[in-house]
N, C-alpha and C positions, 0 to 999 in steps of 0.2 A: 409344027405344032407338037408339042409335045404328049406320050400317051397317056392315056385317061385308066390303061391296065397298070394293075401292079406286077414289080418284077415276080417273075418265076424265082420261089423260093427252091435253089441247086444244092445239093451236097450229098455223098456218098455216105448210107450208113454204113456202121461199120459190120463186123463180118462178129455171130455170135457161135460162139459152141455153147454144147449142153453140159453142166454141170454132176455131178455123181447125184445129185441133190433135187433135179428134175427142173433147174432154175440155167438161164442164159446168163454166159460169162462172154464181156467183148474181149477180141484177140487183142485190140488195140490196148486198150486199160486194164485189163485184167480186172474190172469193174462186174461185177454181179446187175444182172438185168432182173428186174422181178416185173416177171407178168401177169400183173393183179387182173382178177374175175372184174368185166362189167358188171353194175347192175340194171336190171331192167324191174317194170313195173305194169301189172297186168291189173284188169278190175274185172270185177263181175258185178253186172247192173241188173237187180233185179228189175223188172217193167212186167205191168200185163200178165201176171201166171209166167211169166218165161225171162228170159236175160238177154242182155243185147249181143251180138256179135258183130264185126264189121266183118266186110267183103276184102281182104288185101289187097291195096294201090300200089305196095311196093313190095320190094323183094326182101328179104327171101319170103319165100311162099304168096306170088303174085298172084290174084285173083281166090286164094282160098279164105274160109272162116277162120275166126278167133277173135279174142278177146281184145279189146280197145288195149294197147299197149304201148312202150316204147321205155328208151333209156331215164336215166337218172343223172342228169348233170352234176359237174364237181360241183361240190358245195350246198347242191340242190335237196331242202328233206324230202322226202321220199314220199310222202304222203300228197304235199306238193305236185311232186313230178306226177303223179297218177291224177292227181285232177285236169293238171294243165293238159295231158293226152290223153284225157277222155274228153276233154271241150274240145281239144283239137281234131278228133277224129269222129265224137261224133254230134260236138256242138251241145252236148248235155252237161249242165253244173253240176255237179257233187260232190258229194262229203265222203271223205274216205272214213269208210268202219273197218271192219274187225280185219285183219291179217288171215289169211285162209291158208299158206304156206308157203312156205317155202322151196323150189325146184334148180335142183343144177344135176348136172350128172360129170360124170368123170371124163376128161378132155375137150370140156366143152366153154369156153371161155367166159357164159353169160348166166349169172345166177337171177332169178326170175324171185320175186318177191309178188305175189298176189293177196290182192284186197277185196273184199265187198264192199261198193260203193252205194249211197244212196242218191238219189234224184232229186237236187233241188231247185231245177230252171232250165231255162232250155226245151228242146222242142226234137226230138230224134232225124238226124240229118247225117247224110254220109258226108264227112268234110275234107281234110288234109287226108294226105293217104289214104285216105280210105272211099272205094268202089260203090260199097253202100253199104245200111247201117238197117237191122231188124233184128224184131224180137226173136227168138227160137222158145221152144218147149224143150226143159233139159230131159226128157225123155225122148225126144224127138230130132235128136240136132246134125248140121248137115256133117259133111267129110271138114273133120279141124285139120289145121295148118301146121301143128307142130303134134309131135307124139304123145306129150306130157299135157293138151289140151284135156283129153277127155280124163285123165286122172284129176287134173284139177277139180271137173264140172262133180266130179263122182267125190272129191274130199269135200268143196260147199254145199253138196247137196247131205253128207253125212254130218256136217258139223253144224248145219242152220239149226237143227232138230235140238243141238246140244247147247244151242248159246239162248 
């Protein structure tokens, strides 16, 4: 009977040096590699006097707080991809508002685009990736998962005032 697995995709890549330029050149081609920034997409839900965080399901930073988040598919708008991983993570519908910032730091491959999202269906639920799903008090919130969480909670808490 034949298998029901597809073949193992094999092949050797090829060997890359670095360029004077900070950019990978393969030996083979002499071809310039550019290693374009992911992006990803973070929300802030306000709820209840406080905002939502999930518990992390997956890694990196398995079991700690942060914001409902995740990447941005090719082709995906971006506004998009933050609703569909805030339903996915915590089962809640929204509308993406305002842009709250921007974050990437230097050598780090994933530039973080954050939004304030508003609630419009849905029922607060820890879903896909995610451990569990509660409100916090931004004065009060527990140990976040990434370094630039609490910067963020501290730039929407200074710019809500101003929109």
């Amino acid at each position: 009977m034949p298998s029901t697995q597809p073949e193992r995709h094999q092949h050797e890549l090829p060997e890359l040096v670095p360029t004077s330029d900070g950019h990978q050149r393969c030996l083979n081609c002499e071809r310039v590699i550019y290693s374009d920034p992911k992006l990803a997409v973070a929300g802030i839900i306000p709820l209840e006097d406080g905002i939502v965080l999930i518990r992390r399901g997956i890694e990196p930073a398995l079991g700690m707080w942060s914001f409902p988040s995740g990447y941005v598919n090719r082709g995906e708008v971006v506004e998009r991809a933050l609703e569909r991983e805030i339903l996915e993570e915590t089962e809640l519908v929204v509308e993406t508002g305002r842009l709250i910032g921007l974050y990437s730091a230097s050598g780090r491959p994933v530039v973080l685009a954050v939004y304030e999202a508003k609630i419009v269906g849905g029922s607060l639920a820890a879903a896909d990736e995610a451990l569990d799903a509660r409100v916090f008090d931004p004065a009060n919130m527990p140990e976040m998962a990434f370094d630039h969480d609490d910067l963020i909670v501290k730039d929407w808490i200074e710019t809500k005032s101003t929109v």
